[in-house]
Backbone bond lengths (Angstrom), bond angles and torsions (degrees), N, CA, C in turn:
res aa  C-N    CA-C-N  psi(-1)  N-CA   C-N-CA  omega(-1)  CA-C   N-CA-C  phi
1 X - - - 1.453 - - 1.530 109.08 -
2 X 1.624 116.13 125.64 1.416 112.98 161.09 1.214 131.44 -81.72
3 X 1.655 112.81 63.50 1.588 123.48 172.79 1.473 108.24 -30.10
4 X 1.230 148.76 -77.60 1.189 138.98 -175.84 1.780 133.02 -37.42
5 X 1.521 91.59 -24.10 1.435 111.42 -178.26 1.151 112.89 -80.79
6 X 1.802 113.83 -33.88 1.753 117.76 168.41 1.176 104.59 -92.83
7 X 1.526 130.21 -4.07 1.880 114.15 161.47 0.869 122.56 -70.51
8 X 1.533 120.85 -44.14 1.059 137.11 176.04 1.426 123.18 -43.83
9 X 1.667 120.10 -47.32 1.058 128.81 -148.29 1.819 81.09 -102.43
10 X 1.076 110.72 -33.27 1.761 97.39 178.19 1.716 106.98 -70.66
11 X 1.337 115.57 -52.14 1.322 119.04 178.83 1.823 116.03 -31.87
12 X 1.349 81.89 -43.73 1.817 82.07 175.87 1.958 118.17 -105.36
13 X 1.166 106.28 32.37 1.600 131.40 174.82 1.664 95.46 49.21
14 X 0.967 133.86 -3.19 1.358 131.72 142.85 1.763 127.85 -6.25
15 X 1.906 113.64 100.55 1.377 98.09 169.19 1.634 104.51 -78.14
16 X 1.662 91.92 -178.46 1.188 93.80 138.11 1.329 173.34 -37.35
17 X 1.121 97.12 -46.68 1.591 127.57 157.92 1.516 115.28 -71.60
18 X 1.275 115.09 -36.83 1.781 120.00 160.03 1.353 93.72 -44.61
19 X 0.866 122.81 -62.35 2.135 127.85 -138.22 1.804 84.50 -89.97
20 X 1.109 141.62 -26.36 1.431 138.57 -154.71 1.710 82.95 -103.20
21 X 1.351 111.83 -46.95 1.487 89.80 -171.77 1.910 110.52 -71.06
22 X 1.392 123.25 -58.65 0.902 106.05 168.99 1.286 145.66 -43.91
23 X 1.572 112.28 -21.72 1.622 103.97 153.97 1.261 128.77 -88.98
24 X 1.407 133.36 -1.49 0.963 158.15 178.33 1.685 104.44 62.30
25 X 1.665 106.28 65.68 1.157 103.98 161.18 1.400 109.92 -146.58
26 X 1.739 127.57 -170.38 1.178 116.78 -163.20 2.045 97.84 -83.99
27 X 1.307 98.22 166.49 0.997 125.56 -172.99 1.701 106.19 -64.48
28 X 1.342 121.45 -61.59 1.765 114.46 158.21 1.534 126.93 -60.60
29 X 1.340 108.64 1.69 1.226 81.03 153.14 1.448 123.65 -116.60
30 X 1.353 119.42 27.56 1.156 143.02 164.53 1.794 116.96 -70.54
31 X 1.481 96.34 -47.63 1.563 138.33 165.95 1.578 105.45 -35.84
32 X 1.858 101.68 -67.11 1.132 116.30 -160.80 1.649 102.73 -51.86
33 X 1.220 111.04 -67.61 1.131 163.59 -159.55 2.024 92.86 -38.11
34 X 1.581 88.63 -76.93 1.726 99.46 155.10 1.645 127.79 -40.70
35 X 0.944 112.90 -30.97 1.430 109.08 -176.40 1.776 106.69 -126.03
36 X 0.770 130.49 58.58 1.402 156.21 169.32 1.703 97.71 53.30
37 X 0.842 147.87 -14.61 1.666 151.15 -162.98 1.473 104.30 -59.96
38 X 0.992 121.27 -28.72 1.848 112.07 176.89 1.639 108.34 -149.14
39 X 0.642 125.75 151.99 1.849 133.61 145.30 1.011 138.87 -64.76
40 X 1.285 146.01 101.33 0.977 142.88 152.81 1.816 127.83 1.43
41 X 1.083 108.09 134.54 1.647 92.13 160.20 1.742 126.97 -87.34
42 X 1.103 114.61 142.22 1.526 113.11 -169.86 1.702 108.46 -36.10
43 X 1.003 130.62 -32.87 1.203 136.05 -149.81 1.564 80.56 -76.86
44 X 1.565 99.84 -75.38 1.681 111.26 -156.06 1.440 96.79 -63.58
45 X 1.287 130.36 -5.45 1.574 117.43 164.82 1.785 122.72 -68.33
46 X 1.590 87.92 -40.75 1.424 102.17 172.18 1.716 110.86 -61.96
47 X 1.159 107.78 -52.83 1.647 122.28 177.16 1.665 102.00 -33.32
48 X 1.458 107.81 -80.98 1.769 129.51 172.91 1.400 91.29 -34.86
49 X 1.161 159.14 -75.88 1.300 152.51 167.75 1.540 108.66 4.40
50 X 1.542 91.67 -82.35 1.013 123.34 -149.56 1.869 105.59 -64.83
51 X 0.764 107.89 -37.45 2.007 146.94 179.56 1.733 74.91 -64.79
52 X 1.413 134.24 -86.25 1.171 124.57 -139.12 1.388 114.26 -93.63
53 X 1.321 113.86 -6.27 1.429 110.73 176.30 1.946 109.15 100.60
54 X 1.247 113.02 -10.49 1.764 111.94 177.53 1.371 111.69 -125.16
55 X 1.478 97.17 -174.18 1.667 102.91 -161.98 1.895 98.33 -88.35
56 X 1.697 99.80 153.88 1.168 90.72 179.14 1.563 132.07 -64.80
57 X 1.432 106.73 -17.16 1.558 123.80 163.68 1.273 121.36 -52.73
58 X 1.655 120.04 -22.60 1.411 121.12 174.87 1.511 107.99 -82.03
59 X 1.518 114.25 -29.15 1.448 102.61 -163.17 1.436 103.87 -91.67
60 X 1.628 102.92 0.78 1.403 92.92 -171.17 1.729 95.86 -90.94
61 X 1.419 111.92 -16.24 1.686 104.56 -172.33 1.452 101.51 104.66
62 X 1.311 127.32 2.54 1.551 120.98 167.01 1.200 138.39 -71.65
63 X 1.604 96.29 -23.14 1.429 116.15 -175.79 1.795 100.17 -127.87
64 X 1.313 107.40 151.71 1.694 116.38 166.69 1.479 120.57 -77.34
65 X 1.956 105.79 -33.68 1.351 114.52 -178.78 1.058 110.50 -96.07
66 X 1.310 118.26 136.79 1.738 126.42 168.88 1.123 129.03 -51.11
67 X 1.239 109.44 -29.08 1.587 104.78 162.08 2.166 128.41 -109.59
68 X 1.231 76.45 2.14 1.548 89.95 -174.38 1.958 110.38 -77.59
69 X 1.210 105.69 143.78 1.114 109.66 168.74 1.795 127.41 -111.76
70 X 1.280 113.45 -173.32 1.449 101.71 -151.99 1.757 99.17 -101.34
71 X 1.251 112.87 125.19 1.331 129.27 161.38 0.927 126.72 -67.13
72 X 1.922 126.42 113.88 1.130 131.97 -179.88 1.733 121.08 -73.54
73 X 0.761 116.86 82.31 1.851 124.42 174.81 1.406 127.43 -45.61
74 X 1.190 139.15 135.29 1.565 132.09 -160.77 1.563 98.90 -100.99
């Protein structure tokens, strides 16, 4: 499940259909997307970013901070 992806979109009182229209896609796969069933495409990850105000690493669950991105470790 992408918990961050349905905080996000509640945090900003955002339906579905908000977030489906602004990316210009259907509304389940917005759904999907939220509840772990598909992935996003890079683009519309960046988009959802961009839409919610954090990095795409948060919505993906990579990162804890909303704006932080993911550190490569040796």
């Amino acid at each position: 499940m992408r918990g961050n992806m349905k905080a996000e979109r509640a945090r900003l009182g955002m339906t579905l259909a908000d977030v489906a229209g602004a990316l210009n896609v259907h509304e389940n796969a917005v759904l999907r997307w939220e509840n772990g069933q598909a992935e996003p495409l890079g683009s519309n990850i960046v988009k959802l970013a961009e839409l919610y105000g954090c990095s795409p690493e948060y919505l993906l669950e990579q990162t804890d901070m909303r704006h932080g991105k993911v550190v490569a470790s040796i």
